[in-house]
C-alpha positions in Angstrom: 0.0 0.0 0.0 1.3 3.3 -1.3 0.5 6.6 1.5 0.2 9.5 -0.8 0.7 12.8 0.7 -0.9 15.8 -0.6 0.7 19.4 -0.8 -0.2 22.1 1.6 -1.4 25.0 -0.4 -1.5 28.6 1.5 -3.6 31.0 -0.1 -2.1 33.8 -1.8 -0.8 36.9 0.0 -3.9 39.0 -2.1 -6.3 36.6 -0.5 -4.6 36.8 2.8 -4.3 40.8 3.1 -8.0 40.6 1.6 -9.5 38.8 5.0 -6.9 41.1 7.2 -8.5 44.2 5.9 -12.4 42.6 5.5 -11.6 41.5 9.7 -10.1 45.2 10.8 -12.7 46.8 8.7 -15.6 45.8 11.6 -13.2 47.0 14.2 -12.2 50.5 12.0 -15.8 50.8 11.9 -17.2 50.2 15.6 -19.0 53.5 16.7 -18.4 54.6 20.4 -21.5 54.6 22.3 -23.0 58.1 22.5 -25.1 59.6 25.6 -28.5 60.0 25.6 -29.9 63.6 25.4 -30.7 64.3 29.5 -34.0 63.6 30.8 -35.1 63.7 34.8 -38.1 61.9 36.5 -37.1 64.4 39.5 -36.8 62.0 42.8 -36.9 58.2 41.5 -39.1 56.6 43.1 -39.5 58.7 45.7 -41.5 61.8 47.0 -40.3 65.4 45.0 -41.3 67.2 48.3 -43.6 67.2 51.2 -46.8 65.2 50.8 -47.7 68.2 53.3 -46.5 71.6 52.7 -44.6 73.5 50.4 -41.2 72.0 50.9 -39.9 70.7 48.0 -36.5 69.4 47.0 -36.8 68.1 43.3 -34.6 70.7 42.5 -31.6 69.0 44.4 -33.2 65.5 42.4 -32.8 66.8 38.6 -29.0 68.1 40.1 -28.2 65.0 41.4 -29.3 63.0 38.1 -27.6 65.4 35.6 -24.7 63.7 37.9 -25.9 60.4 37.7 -27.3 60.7 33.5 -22.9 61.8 32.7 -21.4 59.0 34.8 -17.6 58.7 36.0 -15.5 57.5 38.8 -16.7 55.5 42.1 -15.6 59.2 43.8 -17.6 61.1 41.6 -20.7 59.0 42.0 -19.9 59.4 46.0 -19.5 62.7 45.9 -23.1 63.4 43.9 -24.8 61.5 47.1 -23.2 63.4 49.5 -24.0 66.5 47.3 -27.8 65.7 47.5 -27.9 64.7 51.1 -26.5 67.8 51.8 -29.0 70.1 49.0 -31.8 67.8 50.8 -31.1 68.6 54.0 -30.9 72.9 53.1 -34.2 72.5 51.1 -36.2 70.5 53.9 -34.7 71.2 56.8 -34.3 67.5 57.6 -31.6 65.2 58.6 -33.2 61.8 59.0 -34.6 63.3 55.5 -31.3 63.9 53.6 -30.0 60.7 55.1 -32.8 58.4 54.6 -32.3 59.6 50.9 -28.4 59.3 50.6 -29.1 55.3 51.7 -31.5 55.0 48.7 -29.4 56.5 46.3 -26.1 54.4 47.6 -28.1 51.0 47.7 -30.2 51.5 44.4 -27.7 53.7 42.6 -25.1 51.1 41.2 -24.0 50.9 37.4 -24.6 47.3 37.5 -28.7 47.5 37.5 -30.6 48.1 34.5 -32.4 50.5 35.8 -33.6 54.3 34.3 -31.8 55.9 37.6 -27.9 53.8 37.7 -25.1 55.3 37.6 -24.3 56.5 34.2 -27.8 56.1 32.9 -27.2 58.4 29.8 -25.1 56.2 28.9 -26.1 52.7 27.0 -26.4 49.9 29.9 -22.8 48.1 30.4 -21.0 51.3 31.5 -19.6 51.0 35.3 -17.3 53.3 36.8 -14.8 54.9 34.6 -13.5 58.7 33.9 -15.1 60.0 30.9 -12.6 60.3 28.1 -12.3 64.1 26.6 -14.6 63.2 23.8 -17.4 62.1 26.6 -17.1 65.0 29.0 -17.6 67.5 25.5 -20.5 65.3 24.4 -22.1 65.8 28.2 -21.1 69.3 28.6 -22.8 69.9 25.0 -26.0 68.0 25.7 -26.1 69.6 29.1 -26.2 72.9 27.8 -28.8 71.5 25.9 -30.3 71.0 28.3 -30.4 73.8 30.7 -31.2 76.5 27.8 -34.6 74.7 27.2 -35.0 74.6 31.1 -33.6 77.8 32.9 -32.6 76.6 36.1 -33.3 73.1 37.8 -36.2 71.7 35.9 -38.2 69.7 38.0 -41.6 67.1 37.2 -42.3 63.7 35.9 -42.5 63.3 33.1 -44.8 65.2 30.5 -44.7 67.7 32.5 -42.1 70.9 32.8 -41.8 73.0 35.9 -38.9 75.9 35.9 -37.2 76.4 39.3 -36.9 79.6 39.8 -35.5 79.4 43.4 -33.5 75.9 43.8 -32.6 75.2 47.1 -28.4 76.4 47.9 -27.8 72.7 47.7 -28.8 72.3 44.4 -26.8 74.4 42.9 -23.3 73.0 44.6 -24.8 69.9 43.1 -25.1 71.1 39.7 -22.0 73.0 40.1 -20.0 69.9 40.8 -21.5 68.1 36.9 -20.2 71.2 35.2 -21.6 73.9 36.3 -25.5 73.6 35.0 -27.9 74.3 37.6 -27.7 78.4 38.3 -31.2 79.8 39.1 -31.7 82.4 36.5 
């Protein structure tokens, strides 16, 4: 019995610098994922303000989610909390208040839900902590602006439904201050 071997043929360098450029093309072509335009449901799923009275502290809410929609770092996510506890506190007068909310915000908060109020929201779901590249913090300092020129100051209601702030709480604007600067009562 005769073994018979058969040649090894390669393909051609053409065919070979063909599939390199067809398999680099998908990767030359892979957009970055873009924010969402801002939107706020004021306090997620909670109260905007007194059930009784005139207290209100939405405001501090839409501050702490123009935070929350742009996303970052583990510190920057810590610091928005604190930054509402504190605007909370100012606009209600209320420590068990501000706190009660800071412990929602830190339990529920976390990139890692799917949720319309994680970490990073704006962002498309899969995003955890991470500094914004320069390209990111333009794209949410543009759609901010956005923002805040269709809504002079702190925009605050469900959704449908647009309410101007004409006095935010002090708190609120140290929020806002801290995601860029959006926020100032006009």
């Amino acid at each position: 019995m005769t073994l018979r071997v058969s040649p090894i043929t390669f393909p051609s360098p053409a065919a070979l610098a063909l599939c390199a450029a067809l398999a680099l093309a998908g990767c030359a072509t892979t957009k970055a994922p873009s924010l969402a335009d801002f939107a706020s449901d004021g306090c997620s799923m909670f109260p905007d303000g007194a059930l009784v009275g005139k207290v209100d502290w939405c405001n501090c809410c839409v501050a702490h989610d123009l935070a929350y929609w742009r996303g970052g770092t583990a510190e920057e996510r810590l610091q928005a909390d604190r930054d509402l506890s504190n605007c909370v506190r100012a606009a209600a007068g209320s420590q068990v208040l501000a706190t009660t909310m800071l412990a929602g915000v830190r339990s529920g908060g976390v990139p890692y839900f799917p949720t319309s109020y994680r970490w990073g929201y704006g962002w498309p779901y899969g995003r955890t902590y991470a500094p914004l590249s320069g390209q990111e913090e333009a794209q949410a300092a543009r759609l901010r602006e956005k923002y805040m020129s269709e809504r002079p100051g702190l925009a605050c209601g469900k959704p449908g439904t647009i309410v101007a702030a004409t006095n935010p709480p002090a708190g609120a604007n140290a929020v806002a201050s801290a995601v860029g600067g959006a926020g100032k009562a006009q």
